[in-house]
C-alpha positions as CSV (number, residue, x, y, z in Angstrom):
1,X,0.0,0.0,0.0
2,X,0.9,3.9,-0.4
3,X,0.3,5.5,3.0
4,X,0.5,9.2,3.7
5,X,1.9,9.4,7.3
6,X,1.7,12.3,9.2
7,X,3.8,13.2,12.4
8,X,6.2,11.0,11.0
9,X,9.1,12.0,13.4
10,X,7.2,11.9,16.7
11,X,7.1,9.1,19.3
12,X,3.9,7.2,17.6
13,X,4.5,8.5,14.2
14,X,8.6,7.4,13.9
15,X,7.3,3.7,15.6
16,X,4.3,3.6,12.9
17,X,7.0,5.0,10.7
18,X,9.2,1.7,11.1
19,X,6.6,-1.0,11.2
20,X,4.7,0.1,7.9
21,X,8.5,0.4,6.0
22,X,9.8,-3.6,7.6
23,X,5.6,-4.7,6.3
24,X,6.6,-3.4,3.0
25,X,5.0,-0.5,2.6
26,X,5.7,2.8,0.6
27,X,5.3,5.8,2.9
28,X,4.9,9.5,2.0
29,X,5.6,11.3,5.0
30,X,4.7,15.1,6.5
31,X,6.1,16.8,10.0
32,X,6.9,20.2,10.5
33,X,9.2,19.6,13.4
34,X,7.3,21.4,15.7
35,X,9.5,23.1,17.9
36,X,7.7,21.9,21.0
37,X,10.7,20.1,21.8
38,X,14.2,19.3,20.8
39,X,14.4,18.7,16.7
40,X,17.6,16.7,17.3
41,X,14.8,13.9,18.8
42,X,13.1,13.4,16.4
43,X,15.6,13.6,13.8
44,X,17.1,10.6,15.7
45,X,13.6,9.1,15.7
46,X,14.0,8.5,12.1
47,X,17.8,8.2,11.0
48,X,17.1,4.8,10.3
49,X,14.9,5.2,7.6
50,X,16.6,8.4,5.9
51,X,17.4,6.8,2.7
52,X,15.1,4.2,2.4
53,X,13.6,3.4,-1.1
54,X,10.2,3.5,-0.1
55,X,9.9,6.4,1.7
56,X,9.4,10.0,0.7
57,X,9.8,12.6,3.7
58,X,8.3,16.6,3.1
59,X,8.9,18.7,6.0
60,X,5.8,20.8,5.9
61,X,2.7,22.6,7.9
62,X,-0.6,20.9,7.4
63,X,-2.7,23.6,8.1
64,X,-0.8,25.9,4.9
65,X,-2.6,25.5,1.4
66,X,0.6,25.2,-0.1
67,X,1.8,22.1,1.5
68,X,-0.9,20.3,-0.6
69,X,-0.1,21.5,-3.5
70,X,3.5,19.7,-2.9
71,X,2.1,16.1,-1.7
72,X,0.1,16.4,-4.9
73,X,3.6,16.7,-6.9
74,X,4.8,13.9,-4.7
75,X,2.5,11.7,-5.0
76,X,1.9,12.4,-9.1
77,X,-0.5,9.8,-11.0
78,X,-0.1,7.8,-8.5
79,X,-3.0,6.9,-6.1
80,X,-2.8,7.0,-2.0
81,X,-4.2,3.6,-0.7
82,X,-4.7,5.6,3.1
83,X,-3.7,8.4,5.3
84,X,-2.7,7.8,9.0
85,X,-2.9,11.2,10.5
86,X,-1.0,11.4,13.6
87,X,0.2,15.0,13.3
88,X,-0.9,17.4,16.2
89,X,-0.2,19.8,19.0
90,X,0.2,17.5,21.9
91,X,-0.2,18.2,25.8
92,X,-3.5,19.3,27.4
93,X,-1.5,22.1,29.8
94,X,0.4,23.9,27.0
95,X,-3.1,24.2,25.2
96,X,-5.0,26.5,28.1
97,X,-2.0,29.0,26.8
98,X,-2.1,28.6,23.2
99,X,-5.3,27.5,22.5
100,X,-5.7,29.3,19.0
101,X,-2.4,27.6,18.0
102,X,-3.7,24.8,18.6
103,X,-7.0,25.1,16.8
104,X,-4.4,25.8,14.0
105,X,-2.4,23.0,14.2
106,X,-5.2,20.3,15.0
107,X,-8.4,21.3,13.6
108,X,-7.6,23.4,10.6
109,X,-5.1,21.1,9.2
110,X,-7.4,17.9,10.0
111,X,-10.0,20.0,7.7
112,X,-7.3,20.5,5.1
113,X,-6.4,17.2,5.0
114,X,-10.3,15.8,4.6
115,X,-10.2,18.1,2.0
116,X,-7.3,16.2,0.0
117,X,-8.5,13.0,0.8
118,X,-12.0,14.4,-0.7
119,X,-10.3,15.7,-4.0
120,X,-8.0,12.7,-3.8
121,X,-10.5,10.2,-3.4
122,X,-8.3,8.3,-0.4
123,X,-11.0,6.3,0.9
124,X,-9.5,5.4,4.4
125,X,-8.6,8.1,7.2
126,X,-6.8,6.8,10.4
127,X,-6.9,9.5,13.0
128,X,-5.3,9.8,16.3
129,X,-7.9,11.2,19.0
130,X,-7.3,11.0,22.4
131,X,-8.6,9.6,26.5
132,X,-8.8,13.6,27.1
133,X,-12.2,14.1,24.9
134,X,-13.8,12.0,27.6
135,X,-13.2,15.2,29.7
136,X,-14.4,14.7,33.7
137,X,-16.6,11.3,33.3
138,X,-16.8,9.4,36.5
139,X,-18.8,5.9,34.3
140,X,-15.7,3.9,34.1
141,X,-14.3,2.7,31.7
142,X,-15.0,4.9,29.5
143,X,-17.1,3.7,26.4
144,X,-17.5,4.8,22.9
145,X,-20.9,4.5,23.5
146,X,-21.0,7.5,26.2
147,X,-21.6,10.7,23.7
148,X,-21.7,13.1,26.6
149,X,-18.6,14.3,26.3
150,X,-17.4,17.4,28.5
151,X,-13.8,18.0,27.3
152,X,-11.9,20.4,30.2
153,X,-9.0,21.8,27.9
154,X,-8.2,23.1,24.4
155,X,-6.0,20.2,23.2
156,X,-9.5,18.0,24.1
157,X,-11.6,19.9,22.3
158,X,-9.6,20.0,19.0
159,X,-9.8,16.1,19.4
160,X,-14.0,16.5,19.6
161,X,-13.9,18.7,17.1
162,X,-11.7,16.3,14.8
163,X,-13.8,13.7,15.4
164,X,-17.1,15.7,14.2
165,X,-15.8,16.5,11.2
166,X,-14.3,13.2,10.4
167,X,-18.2,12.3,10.8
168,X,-19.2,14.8,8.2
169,X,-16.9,13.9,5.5
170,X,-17.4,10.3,6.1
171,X,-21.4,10.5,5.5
172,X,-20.9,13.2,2.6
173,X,-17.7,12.0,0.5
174,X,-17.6,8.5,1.5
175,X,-14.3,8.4,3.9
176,X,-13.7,5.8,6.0
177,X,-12.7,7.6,9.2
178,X,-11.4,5.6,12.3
179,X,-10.8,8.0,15.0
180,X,-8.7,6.0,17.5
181,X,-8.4,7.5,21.1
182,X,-5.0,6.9,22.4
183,X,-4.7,6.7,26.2
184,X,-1.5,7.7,28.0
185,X,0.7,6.4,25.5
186,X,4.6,5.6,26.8
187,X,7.6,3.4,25.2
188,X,10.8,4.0,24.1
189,X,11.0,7.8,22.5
190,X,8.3,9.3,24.2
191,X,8.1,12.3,24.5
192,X,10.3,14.7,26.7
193,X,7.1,17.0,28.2
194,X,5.4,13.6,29.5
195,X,5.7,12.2,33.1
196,X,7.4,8.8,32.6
197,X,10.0,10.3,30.4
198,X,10.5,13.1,32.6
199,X,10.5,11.5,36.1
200,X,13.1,8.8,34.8
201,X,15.7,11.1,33.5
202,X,14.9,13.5,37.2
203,X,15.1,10.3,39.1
204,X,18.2,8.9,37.8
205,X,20.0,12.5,37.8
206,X,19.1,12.5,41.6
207,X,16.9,15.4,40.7
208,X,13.4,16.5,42.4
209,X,10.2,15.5,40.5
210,X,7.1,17.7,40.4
211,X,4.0,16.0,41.5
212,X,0.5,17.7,41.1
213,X,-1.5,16.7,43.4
214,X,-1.5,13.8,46.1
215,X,-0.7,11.0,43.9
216,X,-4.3,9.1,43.5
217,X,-5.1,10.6,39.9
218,X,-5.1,7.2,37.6
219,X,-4.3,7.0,34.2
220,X,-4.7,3.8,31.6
221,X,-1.4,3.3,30.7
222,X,-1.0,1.8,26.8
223,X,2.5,0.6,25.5
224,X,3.5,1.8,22.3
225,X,4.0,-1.6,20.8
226,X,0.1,-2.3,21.4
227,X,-0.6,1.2,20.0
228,X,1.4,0.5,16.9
229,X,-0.6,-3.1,16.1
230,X,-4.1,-1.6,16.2
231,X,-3.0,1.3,13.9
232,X,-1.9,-1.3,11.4
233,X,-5.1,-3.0,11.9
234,X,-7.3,0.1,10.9
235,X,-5.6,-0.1,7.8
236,X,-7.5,-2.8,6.6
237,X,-10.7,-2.4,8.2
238,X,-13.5,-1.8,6.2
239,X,-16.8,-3.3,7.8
240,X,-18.1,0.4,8.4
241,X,-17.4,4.0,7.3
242,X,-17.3,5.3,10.9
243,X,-15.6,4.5,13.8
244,X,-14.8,5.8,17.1
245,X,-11.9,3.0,19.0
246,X,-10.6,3.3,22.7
247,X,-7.2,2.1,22.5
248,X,-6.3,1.8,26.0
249,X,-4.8,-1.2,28.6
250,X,-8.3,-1.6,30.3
251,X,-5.8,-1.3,33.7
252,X,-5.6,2.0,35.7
253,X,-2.5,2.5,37.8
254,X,-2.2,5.6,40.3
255,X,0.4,8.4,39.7
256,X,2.1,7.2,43.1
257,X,2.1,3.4,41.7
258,X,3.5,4.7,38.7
259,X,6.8,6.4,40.6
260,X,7.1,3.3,42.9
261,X,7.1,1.3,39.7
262,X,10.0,3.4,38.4
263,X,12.2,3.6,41.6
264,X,11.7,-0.2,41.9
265,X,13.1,-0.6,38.3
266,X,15.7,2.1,38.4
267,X,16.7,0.9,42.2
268,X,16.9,4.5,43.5
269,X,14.0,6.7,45.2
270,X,12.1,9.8,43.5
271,X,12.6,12.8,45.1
272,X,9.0,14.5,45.6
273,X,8.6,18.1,44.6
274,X,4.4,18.1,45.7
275,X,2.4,20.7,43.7
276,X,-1.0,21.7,43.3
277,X,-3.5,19.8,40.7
278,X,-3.0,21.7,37.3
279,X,-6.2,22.9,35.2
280,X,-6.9,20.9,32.4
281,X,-6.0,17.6,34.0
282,X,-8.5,14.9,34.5
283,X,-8.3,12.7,38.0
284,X,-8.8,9.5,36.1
285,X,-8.7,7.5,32.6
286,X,-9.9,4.4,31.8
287,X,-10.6,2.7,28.7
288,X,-13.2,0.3,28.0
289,X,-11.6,-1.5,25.0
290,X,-14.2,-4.1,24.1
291,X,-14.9,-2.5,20.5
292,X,-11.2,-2.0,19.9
293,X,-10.9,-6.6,20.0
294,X,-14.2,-6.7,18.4
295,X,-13.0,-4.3,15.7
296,X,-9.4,-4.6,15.1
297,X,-8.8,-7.8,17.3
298,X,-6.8,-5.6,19.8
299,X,-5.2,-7.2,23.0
300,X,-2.7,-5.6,24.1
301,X,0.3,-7.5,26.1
302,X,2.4,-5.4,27.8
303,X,2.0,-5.1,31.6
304,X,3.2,-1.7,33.2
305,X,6.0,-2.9,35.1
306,X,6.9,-4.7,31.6
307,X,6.9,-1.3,29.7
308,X,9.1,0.9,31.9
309,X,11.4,-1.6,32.1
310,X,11.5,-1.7,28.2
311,X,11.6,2.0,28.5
312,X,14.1,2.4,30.5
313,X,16.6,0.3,29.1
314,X,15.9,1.7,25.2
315,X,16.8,5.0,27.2
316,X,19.7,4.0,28.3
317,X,21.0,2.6,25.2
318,X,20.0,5.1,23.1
C-alpha cells in the first residue's frame, strides 16, 4: 500500500513509521518539526529510515494551502491507498495557553487534510484522537458509546472537534474515518514534556520531581507496541465508514504506583517536589476496549511494570 503518514518524526508516528516500512509498505511522509521540543529527537527518531527506497519525507505545515499542492507533486499519478494522520499539538496544559495555536495545528489542518483526501479520493482516514475528549466522566471505563462528552482543555476539544468533522466527510464523501483514542501512551522515544520520560531522567539524575496533586489521579497506561498493532489494523478495516476506537490497557495504575514502579526498576528513590493539581487535567482515565478486539482484534500485552522496564533500558542505550 501507499500511506501518507503524518507526524512522521514523533514518538507514535517514527514507531508507525518503522513497522509500515519492515511490512513493506511505501510511505509519504509530512512533520513540520514542531519546535515543541528538541528537533535533534526526532531527527534521531527517524535516521534509520533516511534513505530508504520506499519512503518520501516533506517537511511541511498541514494547516498551509501550499503544503498540498507539494504532496500532490509527490504523490503524481499515482493513487494514495490511506492516510494515518497522527500529526498534532500534543499536551493538554500547553493548550490553556495557546489555545488558538492549537485550533491551527489540530483542527484546521485535520480540515485540510479531509479536504485532500475528498479531491484525492483516499478512501480510508486513520486519525489519532485521544482519552482527554472524555473530559471529567466518573462511568468507568469509559465507552464509545458514552456521547456526553465534556472536554476540560483546548488540546481535548480540538480532538472532539476532529472527530465531528471526520463524521461529516465520512457521511458526505464516503471516507472511512477511524478515529482511535490513544490513552496515556509511553515506550521508548516518548516524549520529553510527558511524566514517565521526565520523572526517569529527574530520578536517575538524583533530581526532584514535580508532583500535582496527592498522587491518587489514575491513568490507563498503553504501551507503544500495542498502540502501533491496532493502527496497522485500521488499515485494513472496512466493515463500516465510521468509527470511534478506545485504545487503551483496560488497567488503571495511580500516579504514586506509577513512581514506585519506576524507583523499583531504576533501584533509587524519587525525590517529591508536591504541587497543586494543574487545570486541564483529569483525575482519572480508563478505557473500556471491548470495541477496539471486536474491531481490530486488539489485545494488548504489555503489563506496566513490563513497559518501563523496556523504556528504561531503550533510554539507556540510546
Amino acid at each position: 500500500m501507499k500511506i501518507l503518514l503524518t507526524g512522521y518524526a514523533g514518538f507514535i508516528g517514527s514507531h508507525t513509521l518503522d513497522r509500515l516500512l519492515a511490512d513493506g509498505h511505501h510511505v509519504i511522509g509530512v512533520d513540520n518539526f514542531d519546535s515543541f521540543y528538541d528537533r535533534s529527537l526526532k531527527t534521531a527518531n527517524i535516521q534509520a529510515h533516511t534513505d530508504h527506497p520506499d519512503l518520501e519525507l516533506l517537511e511541511a505545515d498541514l494547516a498551509d494551502y501550499e503544503t498540498y499542492q507539494k504532496l500532490s507533486f509527490l504523490v503524481g499519478n499515482d493513487s494514495i491507498d490511506a492516510i494515518i494522520h497522527l500529526a498534532a499539538k500534543a499536551g493538554v496544559r500547553p493548550s490553556i495557553e495557546d489555545p488558538v495555536g492549537y485550533q491551527r495545528a489540530n483542527v484546521i489542518a485535520t480540515q485540510n487534510l479531509l479536504e485532500f483526501a475528498k479531491y484525492s479520493e483516499i478512501k480510508q482516514f486513520v486519525f489519532a484522537s485521544s482519552s482527554s475528549v472524555y473530559g471529567v466522566n466518573p462511568n468507568v471505563p469509559w465507552s464509545e458509546e458514552d456521547h456526553v462528552l465534556q472536554p476540560i482543555s483546548p488540546y481535548a476539544s480540538t480532538k472532539v472537534s476532529c472527530e465531528l468533522m471526520g463524521h461529516v466527510y465520512s457521511k458526505l464523501y464516503g471516507i472511512r474515518f477511524l478515529g482511535l483514542r490513544f490513552f496515556t501512551v509511553y515506550g521508548p522515544r516518548q516524549r520529553p514534556d510527558l511524566a514517565i520520560n521526565k520523572f526517569v531522567r529527574l530520578i536517575e539524575a538524583g533530581e526532584a520531581i514535580p508532583v500535582f496533586g496527592d498522587g491518587n489521579t489514575r491513568r490507563d497506561y498503553t504501551f507503544i507496541d500495542d498502540i502501533i498493532e491496532a493502527i496497522i489494523s485500521s488499515l485494513n478495516y472496512q466493515a463500516t465508514n465510521y468509527e470511534l476506537i478506545n485504545l487503551g490497557n483496560d488497567h488503571t495504575v495511580t500516579l504514586s504506583q506509577m513512581i514506585e514502579t519506576i524507583n523499583e526498576v531504576i533501584g533509587k528513590k524519587a525525590i517529591v517536589d508536591r504541587q497543586p493539581e494543574q487545570p486541564g487535567d483529569v483525575p482519572q482515565t480508563w478505557a473500556d476496549v471491548s470495541k477496539a478486539k471486536k474491531l481490530l482484534n486488539y489485545n494488548p500485552q504489555t503489563g506496566f511494570r513490563d513497559g518501563i522496564e523496556h523504556f528504561i533500558s531503550s533510554t539507556q542505550m540510546r
